[in-house]
N, C-alpha and C positions, 0 to 999 in steps of 0.2 A: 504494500500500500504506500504511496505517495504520502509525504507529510510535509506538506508546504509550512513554513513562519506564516505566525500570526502576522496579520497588517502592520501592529503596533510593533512588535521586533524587526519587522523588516525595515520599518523608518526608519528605528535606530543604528541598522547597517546601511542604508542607501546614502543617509544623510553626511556619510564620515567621508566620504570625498572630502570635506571642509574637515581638517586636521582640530578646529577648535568644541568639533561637534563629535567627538567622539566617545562613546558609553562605556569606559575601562570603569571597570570597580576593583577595588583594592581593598584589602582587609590585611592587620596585621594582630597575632595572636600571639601572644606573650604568654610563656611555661617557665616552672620553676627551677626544670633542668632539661637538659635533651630529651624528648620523648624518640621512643623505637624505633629508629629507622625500619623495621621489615614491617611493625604496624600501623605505620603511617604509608607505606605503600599498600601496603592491605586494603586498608580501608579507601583510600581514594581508588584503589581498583575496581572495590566493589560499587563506588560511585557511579564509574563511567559504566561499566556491566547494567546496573539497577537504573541511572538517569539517562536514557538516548542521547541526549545534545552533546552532552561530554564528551560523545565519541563522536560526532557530527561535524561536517564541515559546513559551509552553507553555498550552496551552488545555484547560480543566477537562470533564473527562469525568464522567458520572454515574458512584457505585461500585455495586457496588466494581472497577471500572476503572479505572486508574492515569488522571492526564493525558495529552495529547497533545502530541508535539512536529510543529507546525506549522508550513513556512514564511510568513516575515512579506511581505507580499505590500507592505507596505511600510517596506522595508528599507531602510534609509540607512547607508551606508558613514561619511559623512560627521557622520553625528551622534555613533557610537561612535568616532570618529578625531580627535584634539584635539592643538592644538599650540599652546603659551603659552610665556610667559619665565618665567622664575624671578622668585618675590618674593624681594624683599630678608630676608636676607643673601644669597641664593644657595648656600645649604651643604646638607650633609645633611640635616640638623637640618628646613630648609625643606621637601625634596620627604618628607622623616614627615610633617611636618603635614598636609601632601595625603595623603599615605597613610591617615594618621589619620582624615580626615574621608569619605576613602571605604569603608575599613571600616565607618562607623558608619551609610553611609547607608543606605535598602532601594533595590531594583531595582525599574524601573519594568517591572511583567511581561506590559504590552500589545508588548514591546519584547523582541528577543535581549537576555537578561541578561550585557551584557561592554562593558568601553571600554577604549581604551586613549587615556593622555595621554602626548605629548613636550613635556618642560619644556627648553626651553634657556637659556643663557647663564648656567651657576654660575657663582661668583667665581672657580674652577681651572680655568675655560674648557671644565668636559664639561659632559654632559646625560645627561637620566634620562629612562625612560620607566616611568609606574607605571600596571599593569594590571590591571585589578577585573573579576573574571567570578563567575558563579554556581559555588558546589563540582560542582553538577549537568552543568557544560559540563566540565571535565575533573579527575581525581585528579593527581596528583606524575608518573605515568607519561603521561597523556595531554597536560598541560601539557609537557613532554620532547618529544613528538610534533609538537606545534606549534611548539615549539622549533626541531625539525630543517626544517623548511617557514620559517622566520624568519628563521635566521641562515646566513653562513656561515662556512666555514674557513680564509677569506682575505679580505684587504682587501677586495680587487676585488670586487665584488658578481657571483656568478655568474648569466649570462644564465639564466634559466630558463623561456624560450618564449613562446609568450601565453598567455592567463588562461587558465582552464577556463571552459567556460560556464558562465552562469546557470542555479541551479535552476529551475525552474516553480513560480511559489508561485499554487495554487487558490483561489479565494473560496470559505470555508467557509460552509457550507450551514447553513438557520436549526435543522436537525434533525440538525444533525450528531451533537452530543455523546448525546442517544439513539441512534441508531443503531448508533453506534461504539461504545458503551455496549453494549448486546445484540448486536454481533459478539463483544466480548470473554468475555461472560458463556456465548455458545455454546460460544467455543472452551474457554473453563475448564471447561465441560462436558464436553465431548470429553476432555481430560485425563484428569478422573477416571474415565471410563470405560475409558479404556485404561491407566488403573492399577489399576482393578475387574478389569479382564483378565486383567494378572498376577498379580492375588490366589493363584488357585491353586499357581501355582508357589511363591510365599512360603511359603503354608501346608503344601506340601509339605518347604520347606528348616526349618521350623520341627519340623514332627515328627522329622524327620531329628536333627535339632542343635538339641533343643530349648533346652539350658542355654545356649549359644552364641549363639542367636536371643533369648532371655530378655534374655542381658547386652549384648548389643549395642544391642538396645532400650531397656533402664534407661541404659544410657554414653548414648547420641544423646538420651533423654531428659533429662538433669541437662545435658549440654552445652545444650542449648535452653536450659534454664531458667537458667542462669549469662550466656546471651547475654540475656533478657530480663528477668531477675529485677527486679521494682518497690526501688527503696533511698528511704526516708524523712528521711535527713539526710546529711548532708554528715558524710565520717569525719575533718576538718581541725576543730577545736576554734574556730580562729578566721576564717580563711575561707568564711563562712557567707553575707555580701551577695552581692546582682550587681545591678549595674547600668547603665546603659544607655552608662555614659561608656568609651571604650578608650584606652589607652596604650602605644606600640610604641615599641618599641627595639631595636636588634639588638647583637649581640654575635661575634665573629671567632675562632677557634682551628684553627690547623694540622690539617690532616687526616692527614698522617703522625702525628702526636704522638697523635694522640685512637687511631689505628688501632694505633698500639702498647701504649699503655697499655691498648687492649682486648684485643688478644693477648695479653701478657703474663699477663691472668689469664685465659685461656681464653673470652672472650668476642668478640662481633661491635662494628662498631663503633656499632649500633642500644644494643646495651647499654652501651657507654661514655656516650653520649648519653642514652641513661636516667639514668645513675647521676649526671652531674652536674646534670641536672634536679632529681632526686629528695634531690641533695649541697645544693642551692641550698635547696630547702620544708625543708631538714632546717632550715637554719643561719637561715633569715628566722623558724621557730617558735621557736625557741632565742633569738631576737632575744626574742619576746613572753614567754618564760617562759614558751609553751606544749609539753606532753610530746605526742608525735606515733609515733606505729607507723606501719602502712601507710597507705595513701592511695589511694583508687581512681581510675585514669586510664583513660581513652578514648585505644586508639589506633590508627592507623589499621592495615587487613590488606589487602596484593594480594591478590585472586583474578582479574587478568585472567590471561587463556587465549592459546594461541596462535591466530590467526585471529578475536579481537576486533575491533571496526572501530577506526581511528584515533579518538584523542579519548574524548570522553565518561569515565564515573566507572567504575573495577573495582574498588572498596576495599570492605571492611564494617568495621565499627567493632565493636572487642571492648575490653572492658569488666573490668580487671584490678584487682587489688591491688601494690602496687612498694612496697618496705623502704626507707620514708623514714625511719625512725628509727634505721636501723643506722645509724653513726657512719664505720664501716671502708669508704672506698671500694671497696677490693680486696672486702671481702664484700660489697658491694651487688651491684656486675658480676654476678658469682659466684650469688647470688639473684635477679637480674631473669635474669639468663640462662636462669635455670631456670622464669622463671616467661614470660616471655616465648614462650619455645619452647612452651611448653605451648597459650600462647594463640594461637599461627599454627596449632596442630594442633588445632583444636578440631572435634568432630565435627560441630559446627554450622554450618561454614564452607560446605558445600554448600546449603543451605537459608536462606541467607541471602536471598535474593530474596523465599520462601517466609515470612520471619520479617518481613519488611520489609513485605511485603500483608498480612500480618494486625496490624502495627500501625499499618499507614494506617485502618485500621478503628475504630482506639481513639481516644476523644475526644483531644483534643488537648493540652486542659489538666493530662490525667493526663501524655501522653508529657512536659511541659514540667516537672511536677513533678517527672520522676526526673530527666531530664538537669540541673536545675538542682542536684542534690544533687552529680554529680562531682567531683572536686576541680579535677583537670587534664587538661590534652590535651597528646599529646606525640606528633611526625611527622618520619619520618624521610624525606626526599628525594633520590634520587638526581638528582644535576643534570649540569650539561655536563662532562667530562673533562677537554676543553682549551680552549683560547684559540678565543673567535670574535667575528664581526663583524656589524656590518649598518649597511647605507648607507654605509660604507667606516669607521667607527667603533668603535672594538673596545671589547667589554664589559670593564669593570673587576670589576665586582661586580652581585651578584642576593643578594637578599633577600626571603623568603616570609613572610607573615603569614596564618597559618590561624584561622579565628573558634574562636569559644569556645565556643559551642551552647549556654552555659549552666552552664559550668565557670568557676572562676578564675582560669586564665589558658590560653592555646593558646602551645606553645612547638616552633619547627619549626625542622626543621636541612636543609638545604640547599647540596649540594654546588655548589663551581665551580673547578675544575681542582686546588688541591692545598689547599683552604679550604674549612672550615664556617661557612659564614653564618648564624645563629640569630638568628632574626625571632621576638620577643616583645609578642605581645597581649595587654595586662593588662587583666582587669575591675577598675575604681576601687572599686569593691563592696567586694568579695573583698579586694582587696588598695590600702589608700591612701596606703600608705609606700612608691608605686614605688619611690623612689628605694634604699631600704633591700633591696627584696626585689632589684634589678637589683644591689648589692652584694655580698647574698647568694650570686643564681647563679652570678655570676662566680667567687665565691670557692669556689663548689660543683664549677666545672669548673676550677679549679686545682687543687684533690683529687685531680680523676681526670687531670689530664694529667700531675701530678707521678709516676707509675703506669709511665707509659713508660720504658724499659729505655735511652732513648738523653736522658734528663731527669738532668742532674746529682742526685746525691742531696742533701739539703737546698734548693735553690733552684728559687727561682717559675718553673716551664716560661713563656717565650716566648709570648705572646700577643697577637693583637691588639686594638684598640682598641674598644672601648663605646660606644654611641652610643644617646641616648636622644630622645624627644621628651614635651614636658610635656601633661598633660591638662587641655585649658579645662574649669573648671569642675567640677573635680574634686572629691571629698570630702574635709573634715579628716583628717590622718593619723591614725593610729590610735595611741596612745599606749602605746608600750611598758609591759611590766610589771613583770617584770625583766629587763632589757636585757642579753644575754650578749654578749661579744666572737665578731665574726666571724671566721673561721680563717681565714689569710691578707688578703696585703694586697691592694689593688683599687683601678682607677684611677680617677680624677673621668670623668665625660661631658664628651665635649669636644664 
């Protein structure tokens, strides 16, 4: 059976002709000591065995046909599976720079777009293993998926049988992609014809309930257009470059703390996580002397279903306004929540697949124009709950860095047991006082953790430590204008 990409994964490969639009995820996973080298290939073997895509390449179909996921008939375990020492220093600082340069690099797409490297011997005697897959191989809940195939819930590494067999990967035929090209175009035929079918009954519920049928059509219509609408600049005054250089950092704050401060004003803790994002662009334009309202973010929406396969992408990307310029954290919450909600209900969220094929259709350098105008990206991830292991090595810490598509910066939160990890992708473009803006957020989500109900009154909530990495070859900072003091105080990068 033929297994075309979804509409919505094939955008995010069609569109990477534009080097700044490209969907690398990155994760870095911090152990207390070496974990096993033969159970750490174990288990991603069984990944690629158990998840199709992992062993998939993606082979271009004529349109309007989405691609093909193919398997790679020559598949090597061994190529995506890497294990080095640490350069010196051996610290965090070290396995970013890796991180760094595989965010920036592109996928070789004759090839399953994923590798994973084990770096051992840090200076504190753990290791890390930092993982680079296509957005297209899985979303926050599919990467979870794989997770649970990865790790486990105790030292002991649990026996888990022998391997599954190998796929059967076919040698693609010289006429494939016509072929499979005009299977597709049939069946999209067939489609419309069995929605010509039901035309009558529509046209019946419309006479019936014509006003009803009227407003429902204009709402699903204006929902479309708010999900597609073309935007010509960028609504950040001074965030207007991008460029091809990135700069990751992460950042640590208590998950009880963030999850009270959002209760406490009636919100989720998606919206705490908004509001110190949006706390952070307030206090870095304040920094330039520049005046800032909202700001439009891209961010990510589940729609997987129950009875999805394991793996692969279920998210659509909607496309919002968030109140950077309110001042009041408590009202920020307060108005992303309001506006957030809005955007998980949006009438357009079924048709997402459907809004995705018709803009695989649109030249590319239009799609590269709009997405470069965004401001930000901002993604909320649910991650492991509790403590786990693998190779008899227990995870310390996980950190995700989600690309920028063409925004100025990708900013992801990332849960692990009673901690938010926030993995921060800067465009040097966009923004070339990281240093200033990673001040800023910090200081953005003391705001909102000062919020919580169990946060002494007056004094700086409990956090943890910042951690940056510099960008070779970066651009001049950007010279402040008038330079305003950042609210609260914030600690050096260690």
């Amino acid at each position: 059976m033929v297994e075309f990409m979804r509409n919505s994964d094939a955008f995010t490969v069609g569109m990477e002709h534009d080097a700044h639009l490209r969907s690398t995820v990155v994760s870095i996973l911090l152990f207390d000591k070496s974990p096993d080298w033969s159970v750490v290939v174990d288990r991603f073997d069984r990944v690629v065995r158990l998840m199709p895509m992992f062993r998939q390449r993606v082979v271009p179909t004529m349109a309007p046909a989405p691609p093909r996921w193919v398997y790679d008939p020559d598949f090597d375990l061994r190529f995506h599976m890497r294990r080095i020492t640490a350069p010196a220093p051996g610290d965090l600082d070290s396995i970013m720079e890796m991180a760094r340069r595989a965010e920036m690099e592109e996928f070789d797409h004759a090839r399953p777009m994923w590798k994973v490297t084990q770096v051992d011997g840090l200076a504190d005697g753990g290791a890390a293993l930092v993982v680079k897959m296509h957005h297209a191989l899985a979303d926050g809940i599919g990467a979870m998926q794989v997770a649970m195939i990865v790790f486990d819930l105790q030292e002991e590494p649990t026996d888990l049988g022998p391997l599954p067999p190998e796929p059967a990967a076919v040698e693609p035929g010289a006429f494939d992609g016509i072929r499979y090209s005009l299977q597709y175009d049939a069946a999209l035929v067939r489609n419309l014809a069995k929605g010509a079918a039901s035309a009558p009954s529509a046209v019946v519920g419309g006479v019936l309930r014509p006003l009803e049928t009227v407003r429902s059509a204009v709402a699903t219509a204006a929902s479309v257009y708010r999900t597609v609408r073309p935007i010509s600049d960028t609504a950040s005054p001074i965030m207007k470059d991008r460029r091809l250089v990135r700069e990751l950092w992460v950042h640590e704050v208590p998950k009880p703390l963030l999850m009270d401060a959002a209760h406490a004003m009636g919100g989720t803790l998606n919206d705490a996580f908004l509001a110190g994002v949006t706390g952070g662009l307030r206090l870095y334009h304040a920094e330039h002397g520049a005046k800032v309202g909202d700001l439009r973010v891209t961010m990510p929406v589940n729609i997987r279903a129950e009875g999805d396969q394991a793996g692969g992408n279920r998210i659509t990307l909607m496309r919002l306004a968030l109140p950077v310029g309110v001042a009041d954290p408590a009202e920020r919450i307060r108005q992303i929540h309001v506006r957030a909600s809005a955007a998980r209900n949006e009438r357009s969220l079924p048709y997402t697949q459907a809004i995705a094929g018709g803009l695989n259709l649109v030249p590319r350098w239009y799609i590269g124009a709009i997405l470069q105008h965004v401001d930000f990206l901002a993604s909320n991830v649910p991650g492991i709950p509790v403590p786990v292991y693998l190779g008899r090595a227990r995870l310390r810490m996980q950190y995700a860095f989600g690309p920028t598509i063409g925004a100025g910066v990708n900013v992801t939160l990332l849960t692990y047991v009673d901690t938010c990890s926030i993995g921060v992708n800067v465009d040097t473009g966009a923004i070339p006082d990281v240093d200033v803006f990673r001040k800023c957020l910090v200081a953005g989500f003391d705001e909102v953790l000062a919020l919580a109900t169990n946060a002494p009154s007056g004094t700086k909530p409990k956090r943890k430590t910042t951690r940056k990495v510099a960008a070779k070859g970066g651009r001049a900072k950007r010279p402040p204008k008038a330079r305003a003091k950042v609210a609260g105080p914030t600690e050096p990068a260690q």
